[in-house]
N, C-alpha and C positions, 0 to 999 in steps of 0.2 A: 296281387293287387293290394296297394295299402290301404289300411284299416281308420277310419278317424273316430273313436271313439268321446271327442268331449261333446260340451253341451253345444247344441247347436245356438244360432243368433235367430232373434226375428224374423229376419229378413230369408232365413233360409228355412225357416218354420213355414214362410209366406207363399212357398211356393207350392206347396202340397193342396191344399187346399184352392188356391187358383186352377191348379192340376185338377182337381175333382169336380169343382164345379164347372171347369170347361167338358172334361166325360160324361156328367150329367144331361149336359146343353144336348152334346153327342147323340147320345142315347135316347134321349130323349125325343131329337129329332126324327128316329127311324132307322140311322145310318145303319148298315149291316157293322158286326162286329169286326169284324176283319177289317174294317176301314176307320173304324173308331179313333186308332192309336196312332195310325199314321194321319189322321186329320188333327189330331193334339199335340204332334209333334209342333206344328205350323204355329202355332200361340205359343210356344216358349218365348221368350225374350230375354236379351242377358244386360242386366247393370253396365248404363254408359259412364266412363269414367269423369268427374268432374274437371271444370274449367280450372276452377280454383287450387292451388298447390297443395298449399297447405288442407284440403280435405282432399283432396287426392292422396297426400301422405295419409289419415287418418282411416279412409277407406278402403283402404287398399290390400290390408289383409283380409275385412267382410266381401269384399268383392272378387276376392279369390276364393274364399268361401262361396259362395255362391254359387260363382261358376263351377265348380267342382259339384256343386251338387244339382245342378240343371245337368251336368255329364252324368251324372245315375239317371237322372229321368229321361235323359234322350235316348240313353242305352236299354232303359227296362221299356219306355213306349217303342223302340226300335225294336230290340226282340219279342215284344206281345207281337206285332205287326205281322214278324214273319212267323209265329205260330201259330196265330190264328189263320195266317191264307193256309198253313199246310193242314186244318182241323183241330188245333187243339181249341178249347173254349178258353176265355179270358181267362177265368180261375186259374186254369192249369198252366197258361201261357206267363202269366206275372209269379205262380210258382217254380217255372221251371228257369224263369231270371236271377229269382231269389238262390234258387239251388245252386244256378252257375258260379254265385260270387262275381256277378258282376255289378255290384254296388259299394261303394266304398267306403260309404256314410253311414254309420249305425243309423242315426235319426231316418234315411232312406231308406236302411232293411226293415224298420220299424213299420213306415207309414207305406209300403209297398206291400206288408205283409195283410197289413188292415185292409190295403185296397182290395188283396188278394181273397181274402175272408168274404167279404161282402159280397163279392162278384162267387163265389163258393157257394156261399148261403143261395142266395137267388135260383142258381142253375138246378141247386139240390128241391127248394122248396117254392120256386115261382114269382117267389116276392119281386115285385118291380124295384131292378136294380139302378132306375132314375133316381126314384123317393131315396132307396138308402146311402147310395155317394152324396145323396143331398146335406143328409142325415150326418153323414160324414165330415164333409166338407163344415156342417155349421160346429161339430164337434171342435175340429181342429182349432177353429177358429176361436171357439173360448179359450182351446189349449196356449192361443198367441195371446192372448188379451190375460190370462194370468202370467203367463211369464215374463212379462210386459211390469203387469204389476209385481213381479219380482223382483226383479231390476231396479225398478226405480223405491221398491223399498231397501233394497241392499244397499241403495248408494251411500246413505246414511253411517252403515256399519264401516264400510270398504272406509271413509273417509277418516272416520276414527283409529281405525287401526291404522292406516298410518300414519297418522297425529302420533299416536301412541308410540308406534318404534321408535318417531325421533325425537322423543322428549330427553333419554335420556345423554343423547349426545347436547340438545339445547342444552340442559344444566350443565355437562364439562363446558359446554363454552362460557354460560354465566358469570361460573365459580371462575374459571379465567379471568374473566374480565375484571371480576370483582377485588384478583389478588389473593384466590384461597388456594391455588396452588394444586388445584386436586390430581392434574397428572401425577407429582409426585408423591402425594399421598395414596393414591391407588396402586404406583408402582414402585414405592420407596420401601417398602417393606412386606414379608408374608401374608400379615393377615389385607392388606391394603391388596395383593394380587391378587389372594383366594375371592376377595369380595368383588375384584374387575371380573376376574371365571365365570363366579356363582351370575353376575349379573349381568353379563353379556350371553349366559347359557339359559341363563330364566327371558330375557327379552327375546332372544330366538322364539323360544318355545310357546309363550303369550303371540308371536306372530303366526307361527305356523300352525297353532290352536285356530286363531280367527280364522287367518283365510281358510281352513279347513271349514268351518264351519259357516262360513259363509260360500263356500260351496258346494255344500250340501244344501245349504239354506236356494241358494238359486236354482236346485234343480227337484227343489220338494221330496227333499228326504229327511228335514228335521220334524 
């Protein structure tokens, strides 16, 4: 199975938590365990494609995203279901999903692992595992609302840097305009080529510096 290791998007952070608080409702109800996951199945829902084209083009890679990762949660609530009819208890059932590799989303093995914990804690020590998916679920949810505000402070940098890559072609065009002739100057003689290298190898590196660091920066590593 393939592996998707980058940063996940909002919208597929959204679904975890949606996830937990409907288990909570669950649980909360009465339901026997056993019937828990296959009654959670029944509330998924998947992103209806837009009318509009042009956000159809725009959404159309989040929306494959998505789906891909509503396919971990139908797969790990589809196998809790048949573990739990045969006696395993939740805990063990959402661990033995995690073991198979049957999720393909890091951010999914992440937040199945957490689910998996909780429901562990509970069976070990009694705590009512209503309150802590509760617990859970509101956690996740700040985990959306900072990354949220990630995002929207990164746009600021994202903008600049590429301002920044194409200043240096705006100025050959300038010097064009103006009659300074710099292609030839840059490539009429040695020291004019070393200085096109040095400066076409130093504006790489200023770029691949930021977006490095601004992806780090969006997944709260700086």
């Amino acid at each position: 199975m393939t592996t998707r290791n980058s940063a996940p998007s909002a919208a597929e952070m959204e679904l975890w938590p949606e996830l937990i608080w409907q288990l909570a409702t669950l649980v909360k109800s009465g339901l026997p365990t056993r019937e828990i996951f296959a009654a959670a199945r029944g509330y998924l829902h998947r992103p209806v494609p837009p009318e509009d084209a042009l956000e159809k083009l725009l959404t159309a890679t989040e929306r494959r995203t998505v789906n891909t990762a509503i396919d971990d949660i139908e797969m790990l609530l589809t196998r809790c279901a048949q573990h739990t009819r045969y006696g395993l208890s939740a805990g063990q059932a959402i661990g033995s999903a995690m073991d198979a590799g049957l999720l393909s989303h890091e951010h999914s093995r992440l937040r199945a692992g957490e689910l998996a914990a909780c429901w562990k804690v509970s069976e070990r020590t009694g705590a009512p595992i209503g309150d802590m998916l509760e617990r859970l679920a509101e956690f996740l949810e700040s985990e959306i609302d900072l990354h949220r505000a990630r995002e929207s402070a990164m746009s600021a940098p994202k903008a600049t840097g590429r301002i920044l890559s194409g200043l240096p072609l705006l100025g050959l065009g300038l010097g064009m305009l103006m009659g300074a002739e710099p292609l030839s100057v840059l490539f009429g003689s040695v020291p004019g080529v070393a200085s096109a290298v040095i400066g076409v190898g130093l504006a790489w590196a200023g770029r691949v510096w930021t977006t490095a660091l601004v992806a780090k920066a969006e997944v709260g590593q700086l």
